[in-house]
GUKEGU-786471 format. One record per residue (C-alpha): residue number from 1; residue in one letter; x, y, z. Coordinates in Angstrom, 3 decimals. Example, Ala and Ser with C-alpha at 12.3 -4.5 7.8 and 13.67 -1.06 7.14 Angstrom:
(r 1, 'a', (12.300, -4.500, 7.800))
(r 2, 's', (13.670, -1.060, 7.140))
//
This chain:
(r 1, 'x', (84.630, 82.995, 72.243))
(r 2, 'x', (83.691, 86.665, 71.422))
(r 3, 'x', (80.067, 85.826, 70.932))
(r 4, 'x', (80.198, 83.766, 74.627))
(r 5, 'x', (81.745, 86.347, 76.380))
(r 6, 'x', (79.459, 89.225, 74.669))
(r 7, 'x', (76.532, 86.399, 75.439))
(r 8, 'x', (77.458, 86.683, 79.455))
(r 9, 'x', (77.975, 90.502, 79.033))
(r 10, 'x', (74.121, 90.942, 77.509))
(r 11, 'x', (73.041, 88.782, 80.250))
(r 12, 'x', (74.288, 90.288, 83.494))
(r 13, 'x', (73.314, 93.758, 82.080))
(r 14, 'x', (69.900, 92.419, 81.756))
(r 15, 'x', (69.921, 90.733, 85.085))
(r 16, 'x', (70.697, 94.651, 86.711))
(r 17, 'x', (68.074, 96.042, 85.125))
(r 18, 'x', (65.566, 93.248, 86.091))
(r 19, 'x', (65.853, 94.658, 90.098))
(r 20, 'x', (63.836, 94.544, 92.323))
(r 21, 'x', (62.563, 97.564, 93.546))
(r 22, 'x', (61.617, 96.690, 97.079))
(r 23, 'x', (58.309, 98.211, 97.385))
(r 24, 'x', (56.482, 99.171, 100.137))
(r 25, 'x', (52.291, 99.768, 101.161))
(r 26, 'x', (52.522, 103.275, 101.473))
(r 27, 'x', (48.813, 104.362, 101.949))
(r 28, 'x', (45.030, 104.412, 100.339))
(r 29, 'x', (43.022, 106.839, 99.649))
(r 30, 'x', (39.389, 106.969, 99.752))
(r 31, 'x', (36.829, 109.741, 98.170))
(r 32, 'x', (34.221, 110.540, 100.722))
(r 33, 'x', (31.309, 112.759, 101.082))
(r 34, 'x', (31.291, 112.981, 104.638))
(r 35, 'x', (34.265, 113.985, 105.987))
(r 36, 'x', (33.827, 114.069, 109.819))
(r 37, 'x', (31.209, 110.715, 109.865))
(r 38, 'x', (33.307, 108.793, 107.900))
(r 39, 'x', (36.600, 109.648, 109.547))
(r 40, 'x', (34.987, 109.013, 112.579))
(r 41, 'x', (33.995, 105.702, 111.523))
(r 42, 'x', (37.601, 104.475, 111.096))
(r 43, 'x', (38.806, 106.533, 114.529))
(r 44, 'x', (36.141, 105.074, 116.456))
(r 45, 'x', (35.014, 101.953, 115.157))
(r 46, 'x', (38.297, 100.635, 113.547))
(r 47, 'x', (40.581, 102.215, 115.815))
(r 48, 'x', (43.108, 103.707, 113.807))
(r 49, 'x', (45.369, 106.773, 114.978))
(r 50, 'x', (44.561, 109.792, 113.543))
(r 51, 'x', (47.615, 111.652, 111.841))
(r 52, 'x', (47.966, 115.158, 110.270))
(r 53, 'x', (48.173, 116.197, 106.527))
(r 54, 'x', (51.600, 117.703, 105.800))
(r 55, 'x', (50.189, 120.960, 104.624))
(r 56, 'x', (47.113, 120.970, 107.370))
(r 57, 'x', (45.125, 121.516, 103.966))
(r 58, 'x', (41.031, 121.014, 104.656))
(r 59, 'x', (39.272, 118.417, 103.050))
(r 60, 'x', (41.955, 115.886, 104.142))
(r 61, 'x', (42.035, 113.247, 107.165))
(r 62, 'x', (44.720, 110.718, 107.768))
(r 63, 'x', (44.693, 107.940, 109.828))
(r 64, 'x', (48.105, 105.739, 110.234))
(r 65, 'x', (47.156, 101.375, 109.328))
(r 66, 'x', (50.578, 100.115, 110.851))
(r 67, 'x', (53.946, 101.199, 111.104))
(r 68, 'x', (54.142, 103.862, 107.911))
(r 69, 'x', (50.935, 102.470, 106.242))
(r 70, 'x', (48.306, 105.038, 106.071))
(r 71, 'x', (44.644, 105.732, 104.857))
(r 72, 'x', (43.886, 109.121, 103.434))
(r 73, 'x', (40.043, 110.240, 102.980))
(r 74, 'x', (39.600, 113.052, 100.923))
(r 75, 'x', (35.900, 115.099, 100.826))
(r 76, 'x', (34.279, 115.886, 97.681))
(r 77, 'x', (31.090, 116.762, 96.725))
(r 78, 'x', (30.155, 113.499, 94.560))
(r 79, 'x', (31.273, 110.908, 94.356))
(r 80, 'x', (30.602, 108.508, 91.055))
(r 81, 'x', (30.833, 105.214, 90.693))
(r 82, 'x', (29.050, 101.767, 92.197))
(r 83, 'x', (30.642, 100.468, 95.935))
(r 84, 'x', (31.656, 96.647, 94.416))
(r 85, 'x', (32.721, 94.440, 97.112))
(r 86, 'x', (35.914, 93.271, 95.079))
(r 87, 'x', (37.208, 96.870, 95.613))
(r 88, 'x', (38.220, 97.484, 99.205))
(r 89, 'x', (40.601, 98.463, 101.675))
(r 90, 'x', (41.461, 95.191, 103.643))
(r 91, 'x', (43.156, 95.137, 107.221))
(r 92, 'x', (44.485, 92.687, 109.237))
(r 93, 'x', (44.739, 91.385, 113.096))
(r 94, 'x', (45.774, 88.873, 115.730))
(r 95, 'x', (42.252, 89.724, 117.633))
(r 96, 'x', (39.534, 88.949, 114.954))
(r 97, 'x', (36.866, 87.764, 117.245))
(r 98, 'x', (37.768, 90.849, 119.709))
(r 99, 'x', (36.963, 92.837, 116.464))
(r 100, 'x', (33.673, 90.785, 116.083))
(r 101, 'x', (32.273, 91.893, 119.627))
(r 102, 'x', (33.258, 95.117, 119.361))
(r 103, 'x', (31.572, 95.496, 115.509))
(r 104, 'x', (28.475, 93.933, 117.370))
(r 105, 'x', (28.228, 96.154, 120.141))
(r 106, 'x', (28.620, 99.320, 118.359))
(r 107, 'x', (25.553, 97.775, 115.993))
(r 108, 'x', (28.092, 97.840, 113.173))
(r 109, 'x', (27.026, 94.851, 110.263))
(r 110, 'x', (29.132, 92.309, 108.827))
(r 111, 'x', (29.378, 89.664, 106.296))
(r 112, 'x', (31.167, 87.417, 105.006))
(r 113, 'x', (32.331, 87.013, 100.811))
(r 114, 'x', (28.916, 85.414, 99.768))
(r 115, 'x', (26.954, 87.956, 101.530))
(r 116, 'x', (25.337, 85.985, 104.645))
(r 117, 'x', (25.066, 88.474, 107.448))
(r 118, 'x', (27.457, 87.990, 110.658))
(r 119, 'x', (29.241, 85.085, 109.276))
(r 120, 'x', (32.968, 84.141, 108.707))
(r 121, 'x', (34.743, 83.366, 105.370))
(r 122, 'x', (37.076, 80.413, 106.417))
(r 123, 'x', (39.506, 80.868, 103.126))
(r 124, 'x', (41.251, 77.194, 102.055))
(r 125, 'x', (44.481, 78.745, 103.517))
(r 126, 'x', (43.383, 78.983, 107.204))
(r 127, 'x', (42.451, 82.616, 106.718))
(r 128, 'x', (39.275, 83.945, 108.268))
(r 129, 'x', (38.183, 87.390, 106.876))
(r 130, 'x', (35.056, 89.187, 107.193))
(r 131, 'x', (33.485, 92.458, 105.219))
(r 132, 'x', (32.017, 95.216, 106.269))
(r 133, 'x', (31.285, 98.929, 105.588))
(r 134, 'x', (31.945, 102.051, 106.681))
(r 135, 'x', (29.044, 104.964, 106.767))
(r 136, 'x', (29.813, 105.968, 102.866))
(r 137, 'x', (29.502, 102.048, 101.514))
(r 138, 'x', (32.935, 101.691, 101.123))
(r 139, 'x', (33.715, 98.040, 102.030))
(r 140, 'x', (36.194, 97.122, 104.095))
(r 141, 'x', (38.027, 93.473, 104.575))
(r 142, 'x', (39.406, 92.337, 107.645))
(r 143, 'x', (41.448, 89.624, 108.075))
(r 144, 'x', (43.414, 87.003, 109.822))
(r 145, 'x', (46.482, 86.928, 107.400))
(r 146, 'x', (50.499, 87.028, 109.358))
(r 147, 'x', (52.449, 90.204, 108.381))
(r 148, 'x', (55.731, 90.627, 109.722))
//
């Protein structure tokens, strides 16, 4: 009885310390050489709001994804390291192919995951999702996944 009831004891203390911790996307960040094109590159072409650094320190733009979600680029002078597809920020919409004509008339490239030039990855799961880059070769994803 002792051993049953020390047994159950052991076991809901480990099931309190297996919590779950309810995280949340906070933000990304993103070295960048170029400051002002490259932040301009996710104002104007992307469209995201930008928001200011706590401290107003240079060096430093924010822009704000969705809801508390944020992207922070920071400047420095190099930058080392190969741009590999598999690393990227990815963002999603509701308006894909309104995302499409405006990429193509601000002459901004696309592709989709095996590299063929203003195409469309159809993923098995009924997501479409396409990749491009912003002025620095940082790739970006964008797709058609539901958040709530």
């Amino acid at each position: 009885m002792k051993n049953t009831i020390l047994s159950l004891f052991l076991f809901l203390c480990m099931s309190v310390q297996a919590q779950s911790f309810d995280l949340k996307f906070d933000h990304y960040s993103m070295v960048v050489l170029d400051l002002s094109k490259t932040g301009d590159f996710y104002a104007d072409i992307l469209g995201l709001k930008e928001i200011p650094h706590p401290s107003n320190a240079e060096g430093f733009r924010w822009f704000s994804v969705h809801g508390n979600s944020q992207l922070h680029l920071i400047k420095k002078e190099t930058i080392s390291g190969e741009r590999n597809k598999s690393a990227h920020l990815c963002l999603a919409t509701n308006n894909l192919y309104q995302l499409i004509e405006h990429l193509k008339q601000k002459d901004v490239p696309f592709w989709d995951w095996a590299g063929t030039k203003y195409a469309i990855t159809d993923r098995e799961d009924g997501v479409q999702q396409i990749y491009l880059q912003d002025p620095e070769g940082n790739w970006i994803e964008i797709n058609t996944a539901k958040h709530l």
